[in-house]
Each structure stands twice: as C-alpha cells, then as structure tokens.
C-alpha positions as CSV (number, residue, x, y, z in Angstrom):
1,X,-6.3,22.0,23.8
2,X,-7.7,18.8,22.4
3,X,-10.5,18.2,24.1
4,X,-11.9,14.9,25.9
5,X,-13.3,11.7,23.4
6,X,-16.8,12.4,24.3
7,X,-16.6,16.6,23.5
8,X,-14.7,16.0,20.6
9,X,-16.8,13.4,19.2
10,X,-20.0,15.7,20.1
11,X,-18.6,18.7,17.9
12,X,-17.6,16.3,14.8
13,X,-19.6,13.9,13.4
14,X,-17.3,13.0,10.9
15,X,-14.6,12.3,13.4
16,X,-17.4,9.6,15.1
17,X,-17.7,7.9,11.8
18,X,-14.0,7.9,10.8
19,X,-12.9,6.2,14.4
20,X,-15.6,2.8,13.1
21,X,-14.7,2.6,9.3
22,X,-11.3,5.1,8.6
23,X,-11.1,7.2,5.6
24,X,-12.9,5.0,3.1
25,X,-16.7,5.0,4.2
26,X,-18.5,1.6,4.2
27,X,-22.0,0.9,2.2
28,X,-24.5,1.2,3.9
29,X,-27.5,-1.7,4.7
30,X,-24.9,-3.9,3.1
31,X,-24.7,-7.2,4.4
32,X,-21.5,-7.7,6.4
33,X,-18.1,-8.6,3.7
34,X,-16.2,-12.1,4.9
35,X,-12.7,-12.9,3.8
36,X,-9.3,-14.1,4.1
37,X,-7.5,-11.5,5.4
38,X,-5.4,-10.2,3.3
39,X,-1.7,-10.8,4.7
40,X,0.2,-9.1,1.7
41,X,1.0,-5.5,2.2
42,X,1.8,-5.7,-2.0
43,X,-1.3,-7.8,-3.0
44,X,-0.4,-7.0,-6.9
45,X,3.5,-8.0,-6.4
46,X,3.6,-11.6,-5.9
47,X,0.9,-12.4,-9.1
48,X,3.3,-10.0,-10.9
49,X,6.2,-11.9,-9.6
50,X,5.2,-15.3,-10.8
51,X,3.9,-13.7,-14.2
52,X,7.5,-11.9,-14.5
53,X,9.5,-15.2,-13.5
54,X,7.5,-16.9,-16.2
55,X,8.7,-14.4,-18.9
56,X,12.5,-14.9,-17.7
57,X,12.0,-18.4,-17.7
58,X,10.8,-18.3,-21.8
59,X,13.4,-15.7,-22.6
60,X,16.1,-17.9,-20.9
61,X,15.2,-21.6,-22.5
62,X,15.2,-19.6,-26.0
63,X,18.4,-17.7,-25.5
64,X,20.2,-21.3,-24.2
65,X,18.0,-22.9,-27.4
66,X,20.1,-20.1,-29.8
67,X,22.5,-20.8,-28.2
68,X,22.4,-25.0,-28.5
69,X,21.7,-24.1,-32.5
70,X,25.1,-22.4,-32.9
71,X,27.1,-24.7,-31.5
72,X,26.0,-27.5,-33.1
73,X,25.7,-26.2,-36.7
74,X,28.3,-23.6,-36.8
75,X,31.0,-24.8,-34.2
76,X,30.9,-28.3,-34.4
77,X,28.8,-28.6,-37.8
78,X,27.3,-32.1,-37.1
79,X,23.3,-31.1,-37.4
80,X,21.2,-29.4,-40.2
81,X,20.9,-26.1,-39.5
82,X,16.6,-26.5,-40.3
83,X,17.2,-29.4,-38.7
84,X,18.2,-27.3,-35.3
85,X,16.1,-24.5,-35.8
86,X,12.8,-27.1,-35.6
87,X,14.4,-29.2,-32.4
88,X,14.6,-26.1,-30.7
89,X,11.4,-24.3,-31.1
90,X,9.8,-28.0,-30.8
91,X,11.5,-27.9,-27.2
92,X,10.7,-24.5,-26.3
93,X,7.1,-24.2,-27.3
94,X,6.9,-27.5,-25.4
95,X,8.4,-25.9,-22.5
96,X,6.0,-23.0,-22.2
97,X,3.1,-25.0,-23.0
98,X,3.3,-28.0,-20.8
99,X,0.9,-27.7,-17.8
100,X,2.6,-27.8,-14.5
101,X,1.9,-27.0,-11.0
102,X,1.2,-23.5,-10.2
103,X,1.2,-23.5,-6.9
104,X,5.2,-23.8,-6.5
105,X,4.9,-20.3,-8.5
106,X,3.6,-18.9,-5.3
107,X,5.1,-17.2,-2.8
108,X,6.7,-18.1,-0.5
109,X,7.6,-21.1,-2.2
110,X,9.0,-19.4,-4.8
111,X,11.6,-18.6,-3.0
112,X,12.7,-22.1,-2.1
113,X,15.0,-23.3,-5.0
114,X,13.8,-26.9,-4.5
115,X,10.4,-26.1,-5.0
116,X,11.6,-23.9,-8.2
117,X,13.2,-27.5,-9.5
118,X,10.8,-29.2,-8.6
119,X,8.6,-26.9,-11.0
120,X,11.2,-26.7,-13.9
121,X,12.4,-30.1,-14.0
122,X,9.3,-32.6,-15.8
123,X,9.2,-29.7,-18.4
124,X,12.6,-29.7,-19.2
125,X,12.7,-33.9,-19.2
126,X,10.0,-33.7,-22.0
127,X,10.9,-31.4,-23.8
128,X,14.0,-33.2,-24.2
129,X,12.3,-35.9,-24.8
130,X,10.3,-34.8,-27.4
131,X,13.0,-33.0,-29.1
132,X,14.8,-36.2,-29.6
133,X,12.3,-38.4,-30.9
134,X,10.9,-35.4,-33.7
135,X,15.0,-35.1,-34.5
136,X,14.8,-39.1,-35.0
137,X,12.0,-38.8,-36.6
138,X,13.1,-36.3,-39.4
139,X,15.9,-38.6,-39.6
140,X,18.5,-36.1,-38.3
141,X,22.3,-37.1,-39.9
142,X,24.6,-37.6,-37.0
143,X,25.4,-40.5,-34.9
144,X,25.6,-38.2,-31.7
145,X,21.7,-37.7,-31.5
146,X,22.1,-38.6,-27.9
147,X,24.5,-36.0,-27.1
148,X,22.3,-33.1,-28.9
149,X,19.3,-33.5,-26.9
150,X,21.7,-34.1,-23.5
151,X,23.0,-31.0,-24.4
152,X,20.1,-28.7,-24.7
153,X,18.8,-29.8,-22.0
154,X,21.9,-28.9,-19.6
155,X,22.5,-26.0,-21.4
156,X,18.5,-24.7,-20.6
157,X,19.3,-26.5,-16.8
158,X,22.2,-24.5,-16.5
159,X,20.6,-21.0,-17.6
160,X,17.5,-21.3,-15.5
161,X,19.5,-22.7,-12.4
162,X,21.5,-19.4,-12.9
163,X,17.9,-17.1,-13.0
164,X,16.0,-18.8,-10.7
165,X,19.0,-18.6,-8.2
166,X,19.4,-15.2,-8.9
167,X,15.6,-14.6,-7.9
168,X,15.7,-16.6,-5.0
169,X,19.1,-14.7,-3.7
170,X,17.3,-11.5,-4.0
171,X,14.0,-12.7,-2.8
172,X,16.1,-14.0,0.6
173,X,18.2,-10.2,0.7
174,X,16.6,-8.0,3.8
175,X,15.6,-5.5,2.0
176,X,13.3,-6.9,0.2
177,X,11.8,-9.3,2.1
178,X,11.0,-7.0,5.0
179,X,9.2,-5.0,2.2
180,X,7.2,-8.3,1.1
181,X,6.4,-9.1,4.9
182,X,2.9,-7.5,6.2
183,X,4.3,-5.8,9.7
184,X,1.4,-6.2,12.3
185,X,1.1,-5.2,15.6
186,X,-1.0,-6.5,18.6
187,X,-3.2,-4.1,20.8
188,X,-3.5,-6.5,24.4
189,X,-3.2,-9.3,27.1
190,X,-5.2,-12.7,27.1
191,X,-5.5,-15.8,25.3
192,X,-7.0,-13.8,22.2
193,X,-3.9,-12.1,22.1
194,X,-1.0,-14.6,23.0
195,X,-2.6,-16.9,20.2
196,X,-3.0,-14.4,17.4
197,X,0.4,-13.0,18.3
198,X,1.6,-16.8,18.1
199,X,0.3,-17.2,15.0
200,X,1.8,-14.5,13.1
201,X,5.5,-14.6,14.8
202,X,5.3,-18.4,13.7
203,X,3.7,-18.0,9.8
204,X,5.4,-20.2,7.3
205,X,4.4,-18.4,4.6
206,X,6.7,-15.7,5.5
207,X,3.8,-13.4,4.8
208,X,3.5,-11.7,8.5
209,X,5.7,-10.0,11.0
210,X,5.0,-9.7,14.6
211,X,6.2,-5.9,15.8
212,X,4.8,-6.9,19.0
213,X,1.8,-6.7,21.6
214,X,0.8,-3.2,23.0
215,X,-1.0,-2.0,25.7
216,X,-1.5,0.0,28.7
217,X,-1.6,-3.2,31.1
218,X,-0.9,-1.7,34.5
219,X,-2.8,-3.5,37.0
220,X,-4.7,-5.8,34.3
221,X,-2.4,-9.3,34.9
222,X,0.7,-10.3,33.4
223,X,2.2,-8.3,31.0
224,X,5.4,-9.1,30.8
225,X,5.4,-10.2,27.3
226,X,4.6,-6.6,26.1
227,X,6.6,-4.9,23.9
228,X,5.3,-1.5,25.5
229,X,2.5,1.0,25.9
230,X,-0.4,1.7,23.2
231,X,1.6,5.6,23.2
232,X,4.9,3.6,22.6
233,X,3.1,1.7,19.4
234,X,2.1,5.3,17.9
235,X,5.3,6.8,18.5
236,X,6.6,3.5,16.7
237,X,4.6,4.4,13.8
238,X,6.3,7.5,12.6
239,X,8.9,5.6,12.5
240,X,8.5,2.7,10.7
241,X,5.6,1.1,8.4
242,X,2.7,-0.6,10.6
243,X,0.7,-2.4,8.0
244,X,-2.0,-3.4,10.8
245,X,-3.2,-3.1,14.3
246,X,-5.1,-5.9,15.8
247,X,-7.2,-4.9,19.2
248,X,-7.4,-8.0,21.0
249,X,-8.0,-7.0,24.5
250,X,-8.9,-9.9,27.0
251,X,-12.9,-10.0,28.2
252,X,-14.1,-7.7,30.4
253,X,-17.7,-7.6,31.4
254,X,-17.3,-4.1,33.0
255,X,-15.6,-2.6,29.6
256,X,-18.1,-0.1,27.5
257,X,-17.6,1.4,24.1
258,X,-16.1,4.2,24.9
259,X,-12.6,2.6,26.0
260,X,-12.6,0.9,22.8
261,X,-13.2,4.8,21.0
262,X,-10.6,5.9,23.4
263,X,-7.9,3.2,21.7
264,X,-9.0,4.2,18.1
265,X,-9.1,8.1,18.9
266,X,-5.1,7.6,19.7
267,X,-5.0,5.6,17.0
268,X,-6.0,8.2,14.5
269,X,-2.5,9.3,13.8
270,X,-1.3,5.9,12.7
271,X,-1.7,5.0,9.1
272,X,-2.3,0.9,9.3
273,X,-5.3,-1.1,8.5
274,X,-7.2,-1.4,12.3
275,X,-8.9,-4.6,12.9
276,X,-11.0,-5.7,16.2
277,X,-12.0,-9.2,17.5
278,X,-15.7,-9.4,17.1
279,X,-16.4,-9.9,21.3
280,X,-15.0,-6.5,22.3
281,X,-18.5,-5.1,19.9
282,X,-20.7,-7.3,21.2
283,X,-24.1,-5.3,21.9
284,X,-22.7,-2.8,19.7
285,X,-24.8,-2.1,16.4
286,X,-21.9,-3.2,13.4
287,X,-21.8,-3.4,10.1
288,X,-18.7,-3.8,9.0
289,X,-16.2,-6.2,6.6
290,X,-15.3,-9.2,8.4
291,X,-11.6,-11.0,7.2
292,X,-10.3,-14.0,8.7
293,X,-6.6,-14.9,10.2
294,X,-6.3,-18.4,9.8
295,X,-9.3,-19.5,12.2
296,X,-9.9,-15.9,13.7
297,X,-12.9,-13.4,12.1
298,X,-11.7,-10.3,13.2
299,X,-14.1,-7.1,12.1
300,X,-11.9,-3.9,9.4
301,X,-12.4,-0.8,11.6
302,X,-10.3,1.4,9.5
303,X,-8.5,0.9,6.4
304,X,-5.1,3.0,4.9
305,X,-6.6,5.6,2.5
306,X,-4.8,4.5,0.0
307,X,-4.2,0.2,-1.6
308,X,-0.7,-0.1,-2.5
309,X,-1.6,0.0,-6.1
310,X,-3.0,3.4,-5.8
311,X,-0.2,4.4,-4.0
312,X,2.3,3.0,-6.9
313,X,0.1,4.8,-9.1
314,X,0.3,8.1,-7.5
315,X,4.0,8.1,-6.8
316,X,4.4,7.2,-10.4
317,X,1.9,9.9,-11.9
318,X,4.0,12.2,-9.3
319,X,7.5,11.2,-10.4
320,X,6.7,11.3,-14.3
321,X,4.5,14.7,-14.4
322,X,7.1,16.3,-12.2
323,X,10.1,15.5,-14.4
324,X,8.3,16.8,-17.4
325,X,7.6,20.5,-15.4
326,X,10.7,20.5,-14.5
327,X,12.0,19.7,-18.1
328,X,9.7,23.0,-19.1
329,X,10.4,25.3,-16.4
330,X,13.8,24.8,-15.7
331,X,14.3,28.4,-17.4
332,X,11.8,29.9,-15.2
333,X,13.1,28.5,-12.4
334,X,16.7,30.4,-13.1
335,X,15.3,33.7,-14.4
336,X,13.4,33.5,-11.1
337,X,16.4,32.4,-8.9
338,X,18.6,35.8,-10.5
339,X,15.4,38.0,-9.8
340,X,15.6,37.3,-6.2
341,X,20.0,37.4,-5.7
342,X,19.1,40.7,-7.3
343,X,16.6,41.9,-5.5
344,X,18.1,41.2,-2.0
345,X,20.5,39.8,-0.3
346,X,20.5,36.3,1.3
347,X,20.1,32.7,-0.7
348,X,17.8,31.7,-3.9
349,X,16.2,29.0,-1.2
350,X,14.1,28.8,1.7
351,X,14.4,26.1,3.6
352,X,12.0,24.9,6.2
353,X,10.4,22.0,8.5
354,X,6.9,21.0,7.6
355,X,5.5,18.0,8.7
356,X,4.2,15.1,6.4
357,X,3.4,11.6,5.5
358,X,2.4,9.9,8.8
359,X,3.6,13.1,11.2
360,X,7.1,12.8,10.0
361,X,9.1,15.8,9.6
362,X,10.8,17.1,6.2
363,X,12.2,19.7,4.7
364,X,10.2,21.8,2.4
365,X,12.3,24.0,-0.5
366,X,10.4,27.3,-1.9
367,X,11.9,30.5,-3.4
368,X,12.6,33.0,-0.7
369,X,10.7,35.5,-0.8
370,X,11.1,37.9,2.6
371,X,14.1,39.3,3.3
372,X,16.3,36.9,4.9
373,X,16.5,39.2,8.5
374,X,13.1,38.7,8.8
375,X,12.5,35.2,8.1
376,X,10.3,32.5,10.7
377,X,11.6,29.3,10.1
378,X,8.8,27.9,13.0
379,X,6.3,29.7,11.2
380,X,4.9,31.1,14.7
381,X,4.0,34.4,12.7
382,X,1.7,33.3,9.2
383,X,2.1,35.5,6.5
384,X,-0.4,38.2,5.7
385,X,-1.6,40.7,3.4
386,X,0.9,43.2,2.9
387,X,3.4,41.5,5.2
388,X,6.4,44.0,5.3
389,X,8.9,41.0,5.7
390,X,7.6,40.2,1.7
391,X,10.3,41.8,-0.7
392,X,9.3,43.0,-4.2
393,X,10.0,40.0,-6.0
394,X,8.7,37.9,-3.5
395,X,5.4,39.7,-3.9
396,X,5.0,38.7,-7.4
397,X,6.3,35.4,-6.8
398,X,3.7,34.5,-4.5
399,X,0.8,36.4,-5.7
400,X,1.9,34.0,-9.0
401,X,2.3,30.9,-6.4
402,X,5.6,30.4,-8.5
403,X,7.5,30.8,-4.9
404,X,6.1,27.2,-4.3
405,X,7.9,25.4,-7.9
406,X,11.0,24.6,-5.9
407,X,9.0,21.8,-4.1
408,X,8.9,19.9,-7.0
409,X,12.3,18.6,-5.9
410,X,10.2,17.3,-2.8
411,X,8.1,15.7,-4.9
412,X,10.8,13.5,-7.0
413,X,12.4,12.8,-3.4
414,X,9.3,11.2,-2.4
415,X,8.5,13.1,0.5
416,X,6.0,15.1,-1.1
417,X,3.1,14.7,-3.9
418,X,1.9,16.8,-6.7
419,X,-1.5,17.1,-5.2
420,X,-2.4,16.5,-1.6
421,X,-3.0,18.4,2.2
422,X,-0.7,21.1,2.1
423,X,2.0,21.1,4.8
424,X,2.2,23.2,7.5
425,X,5.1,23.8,9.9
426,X,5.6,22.8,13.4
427,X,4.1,26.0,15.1
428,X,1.6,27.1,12.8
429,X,-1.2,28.0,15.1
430,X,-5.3,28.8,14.5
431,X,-7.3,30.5,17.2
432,X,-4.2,30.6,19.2
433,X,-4.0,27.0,19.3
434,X,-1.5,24.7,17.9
435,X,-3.7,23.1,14.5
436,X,-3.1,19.7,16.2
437,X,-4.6,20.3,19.3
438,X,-7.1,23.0,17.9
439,X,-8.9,19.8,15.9
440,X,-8.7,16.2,16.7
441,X,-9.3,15.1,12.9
442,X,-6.4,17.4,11.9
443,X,-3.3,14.4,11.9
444,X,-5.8,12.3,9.9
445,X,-5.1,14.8,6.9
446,X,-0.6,13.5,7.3
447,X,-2.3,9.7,6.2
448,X,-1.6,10.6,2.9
449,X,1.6,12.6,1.5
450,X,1.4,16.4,1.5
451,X,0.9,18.6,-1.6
452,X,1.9,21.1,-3.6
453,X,-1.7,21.8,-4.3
454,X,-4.4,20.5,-3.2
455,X,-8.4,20.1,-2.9
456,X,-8.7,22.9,0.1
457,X,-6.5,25.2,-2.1
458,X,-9.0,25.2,-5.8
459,X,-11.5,25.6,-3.5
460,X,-11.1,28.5,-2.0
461,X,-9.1,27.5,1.5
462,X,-5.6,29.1,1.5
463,X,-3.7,31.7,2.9
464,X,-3.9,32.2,6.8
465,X,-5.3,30.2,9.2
466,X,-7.2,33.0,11.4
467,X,-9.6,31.1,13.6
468,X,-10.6,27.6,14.1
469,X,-13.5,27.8,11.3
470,X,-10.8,28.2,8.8
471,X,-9.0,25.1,9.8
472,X,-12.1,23.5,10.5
473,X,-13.0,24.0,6.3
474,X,-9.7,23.6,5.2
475,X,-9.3,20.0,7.0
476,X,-13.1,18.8,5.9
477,X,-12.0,19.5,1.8
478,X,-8.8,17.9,2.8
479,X,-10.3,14.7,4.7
480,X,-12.7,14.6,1.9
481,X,-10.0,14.6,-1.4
482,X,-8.5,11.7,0.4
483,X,-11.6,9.5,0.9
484,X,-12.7,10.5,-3.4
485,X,-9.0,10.4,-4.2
486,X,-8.1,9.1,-8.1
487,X,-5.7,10.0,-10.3
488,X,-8.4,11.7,-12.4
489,X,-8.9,14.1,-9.4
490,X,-5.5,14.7,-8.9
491,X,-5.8,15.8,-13.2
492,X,-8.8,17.9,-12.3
493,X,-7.2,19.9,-9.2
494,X,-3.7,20.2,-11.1
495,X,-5.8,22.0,-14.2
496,X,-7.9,24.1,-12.0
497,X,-4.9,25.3,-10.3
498,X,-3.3,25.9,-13.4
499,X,-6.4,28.0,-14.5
500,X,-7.5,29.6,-11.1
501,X,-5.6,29.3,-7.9
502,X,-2.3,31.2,-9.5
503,X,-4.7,34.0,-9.4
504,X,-6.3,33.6,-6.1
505,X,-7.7,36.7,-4.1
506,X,-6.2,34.5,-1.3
507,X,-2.1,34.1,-2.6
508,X,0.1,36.8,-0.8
C-alpha cells in the first residue's frame, strides 16, 4: 500500500524535492524570481493573434484596393489606370505604416468590435486623405475625384468590418474562449481565499476562470461557499484541464509543514501549475519564484512539465513523424496483419485499457500476438519469457517490437506520443502491489502523454515489472526524460530505438 507522507518521503528524496518545485528543478542560491503571473494558459497565442490579424488586415485593404482599381478603370473607365495603381498603393502603404495604438490589438480587447474601430478607423481617414490629395496632385482627369477616394475607403471599411467581425464572432464562440481562459482553482476558507477567488471570478480581461474553492473544511468555519473537497478537486482533474491551484488556507498558528506536504502529496496526480500564499511558509527555508495576481505575491511550488509551446511542439513533431512512418510502413503493417489471420485464429488487433495523460484511461491498439483464448485484457498476469500464450508470429513480432506499430494510430488521435512513459494497464502489479500504490511518485510519470518508446525503454528498463526495484528504476529514467525533455531528446531516443531496443535481450 502507499505508505504514510512522512515514510514515503523518507524512502524518496526525489519525491521530497518534487512536492516544493514539480518536475522542473529550481536554480539553486538564486535569488528569488518576481513576476506578473502569468494568467494565459497560451502565452504565444494572443502575440500571434494580433500579429496574424495584422496580416489579414494588409491582405484585405490590398484585395478591396484591386478591387477599387478595377472598377474605376475597367468598369466605369473614368481614372488612369497608373493613375489607380499609385492612389492605391499610396493608401495602402499608408495604411500599414501609420502608427496607431497597439494596445486595442490586445486581448481581450480585441475582441470588442468597438475597440477594433476604434483602431482601424484614423488609418483608414488618412489614408483616404492622402490618396486624394497625391490623385489631385498628379492632376487626376475626372470630375468625380471625390467619389474615388469615398469609394475606397468604404470599400476597405466594408472588407475589414467583414474580417474583423468574423474574428470577433469566433473569438466570442465557447469553444474557443474556454480554451483562451486560464481555469484556476482555489485550495481554502478565509479572507485570502474569498478575495483571490473574487478576483478571478470578476477579471475583465477575460483571462481567468474560477472552477471553484476546495477544501476539507469540516469543523474549520463556514464553508458553504465550497465547491467541494480537496479529493473532489483531483478527481475534477482527470476530467477536465486545471491550469492552476492556488493554496490559500486561512492562518493557523497551530498548522506545521507537514499539512501543507500532505495537500501537495494529493496533489501530485494533478497536472496544473501549484502556487502558495507566502504566510502558510513562513519559518520555512524557500527559495522559490514569486508571481503576482493583481496585488497578491503568491510563491510557484510546482509547474506543468511541459509550456504550451513545448507541448504544440511535441504534438506537432508527433503528428508529422507519425504520418510519414505510417506512409513507409503501411506495407509492413499488412504483410504483418495476413501473418497473424494466418497463423491463428481471432482478429489482426488487440485492444486494451492503459492509462494516460493525467490518469485518464484509453485504449491502446497493438498486433495480437497470443492466441486470442488466452488473452488478459487487465493485464493481471505480465508477459514472460517463453510465455505459452505467445503464438509463433507473435514471437517474432515482439522480439522485433513491431507488435507495438499499431499505436501509431494512438499517436495521431492524440492520446498518445511518439516518445514518453510507456503505458501500463489498470492491474499491472510489481511486488504484488498495484504500481500506483507500490510508489508514490509513480502517477507523476501520466503528467505527460505516454509513449511508444521511451527513456526507461533505450536504457535498459522493459519487459516485466518483477519487484519494486524494477519499477523503482523504470519510474526514476521516466521522471527524469520528462524534467530534460526536448524535441532533440525525443530525436535521440527514437534513433537509439531504431538502432538498439528492437533487439533488446529484454523484448518477449
């Protein structure tokens, strides 16, 4: 069974460390970071939005500027065509090159289509402007001068009233702005609490979203403005994204440090950034990043293991190298799926739960290779060397690892990666133990997605888990490819496995 806080922190170091400063360890003798907290879950999206919104904005105003060119020289015929060409690159360059004020780009205002007037309109006006007096100017033939340079510019007002209320409509739909909202929930009772909790349900910016306050108030004062238990917050998680926790429990001069290790160690299944109002450490020896919330410092005790950018970089890496083996092995994969039809009976397929990303189940696809009468879908009993439920193909297939290909399908549904902790079902034990109870740092491994291959695997961990040392290794390699993780590592582990782990002493 998992064992108490104070036994299991004892017999892992590691697990003492992760509980103060997650995955990612801090510097150390480093002066103590200070910040605005960062209230985007998608720090790179909104810069990319504006930058994005900018290029629509250009491609619009010179498409409406063709546009104004045709119909004036070859519908209605009363301007020079040169003429037209230089009032309309005069008004677009004057456009895109007229200062204005950048904060309206921002978000949230961005999404309010006054604000997005606001910031279109004095660059429009003169443009227009300008484009009328360089066509007076160059003495432009045609008694309706007016009425060209009123027509550009409604023809540009009507095109980027049409994009920018396009991008506002979607900005507003639920799907993505729950994505674009930072979902944060509140660990306690008190004044801390009810104001931080305040401030986030209440943020303009549309940047926050209050999932609630949590916490095992029995017998500590009101709490009937709880949204439940500190167990009802973690069960929560592996169901929907938790961005960050905020542990704001009310004073209490008889509270140590352990009850505050207590809340992290149930905490160490959730994948959200965990911060901690600076009283609850007081007396405690700290170093760590400080960020503010509006007029709160609150101190980083664990960050996710991966930024969003890395994640978008992963997923992509995973979604592009896994089409391109699947464009090369698609042969392989149906000389492989004849083999086993001919070699016994029962489906090409076996299906089976494993859990993944943040302790969610899935279901993992790999060749079959025991015969279908003998096959443990709960994994209760690991395979072993010389296992009699292994057919003949299936011997070959996994001695070859090529049993585990059909997972790439996994991997372009997003519920698993290329590289990462492998999976393990439900009911796979080690020492006689369920793996989750047989190591407390074991769930931290599901913080990331699960892997066809993986750091533990090139290095020599794989095959059965027999006793608690093996899981004990296997865990430590995979803790430690999540805290070095890059996509140059993920390279390095797909070549080594490409070069030594398909012939592993361990694959049977």
């Amino acid at each position: 069974m998992n064992e108490p806080l104070s036994s299991s922190l004892t017999s892992s170091e590691r697990f003492r460390e992760t509980l103060w400063t997650g995955l990612r360890p801090r510097k150390a003798a480093s002066a103590p970071e200070e910040r605005q907290f960062i209230g985007d879950p998608y720090p790179y999206f909104k810069p990319l939005l504006s930058k994005v919104t900018s290029f629509c904005d250009l491609l619009a105003v010179t498409l409406a500027s063709i546009g104004w060119c045709l119909i004036w020289t070859v519908w209605l015929h009363d301007l020079d065509r040169n003429l037209a060409i230089v009032g309309g690159l005069v008004a677009v360059v004057t456009f895109v090159l007229l200062p204005r004020k950048q904060d309206l780009m921002a978000y949230p205002r961005i999404r309010r289509m006054t604000d997005q007037i606001r910031y279109l309109a004095p660059a429009l006006y003169f443009s227009a402007i300008l484009q009328f007096l360089i066509l007076r100017i160059l003495h432009a033939p045609t008694p309706r001068m007016l009425d060209v340079t009123a027509s550009w510019f409604g023809l540009c007002a009507g095109v980027l009233v049409l994009t920018r209320g396009v991008e506002t409509a979607l900005l507003h739909t639920r799907a993505i702005e729950r994505r674009l909202v930072r979902q944060i929930a509140v660990i306690g009772t008190g004044e801390t609490a009810a104001l931080l909790s305040g401030r986030i349900e209440n943020d303009a910016g549309h940047t926050y979203g209050l999932l609630g306050q949590f916490d095992d108030a029995e017998g500590k004062g009101d709490a009937s403005d709880l949204t439940g238990t500190i167990g009802d917050l973690v069960e929560l998680s592996s169901h929907r994204v938790i961005h960050t926790i905020i542990i704001a429990l009310a004073p209490d001069p008889e509270r140590d440090e352990r009850e505050i290790r207590n809340i992290l160690w149930r905490l160490r299944r959730v994948v959200s950034d965990i911060y901690i109002v600076p009283y609850l450490l007081d007396g405690i020896d700290t170093n760590l990043p400080v960020e503010k919330l509006g007029p709160h410092s609150l101190l980083v005790l664990q960050r996710r293991p991966l930024s969003e950018l890395q994640t978008a970089q992963k997923l992509a890496f995973d979604l592009l190298f896994g089409m391109v083996i699947l464009a090369l092995l698609w042969p392989v994969l149906l000389g492989v799926a004849l083999a086993i039809k001919l070699d016994s009976k029962g489906p090409v397929f076996f299906r089976q739960p494993r859990i993944g990303f943040n302790n969610r189940f899935f279901t993992v696809y790999k060749f079959r290779s025991m015969y279908t009468s003998m096959t443990d879908l709960g994994a209760v009993k690991q395979t072993s060397r010389d296992d009699p439920r292994i057919t003949p193909v299936g011997k070959w297939l996994r001695k070859f690892s090529i049993d585990e290909l059909p997972q790439i399908f996994n991997v372009l549904s997003g519920e698993m990666s290329l590289v990462g902790p492998r999976p393990h079902a439900p009911h796979t034990t080690a020492g006689g133990l369920l793996l989750h109870d047989a190591l407390a740092e074991y769930v931290m491994r599901h913080h990331v997605r699960p892997g066809i291959t993986g750091w533990a695997q090139v290095n020599g961990s794989r095959g059965e888990l027999v006793t608690l040392g093996d899981l004990r290794r296997r865990v430590a390699l995979d803790l430690e490819y999540i805290q070095k993780w890059s996509l140059w590592l993920d390279i390095k582990i797909i070549i080594l496995t490409a070069l030594r782990e398909v012939f592993s002493r361990n694959a049977f």
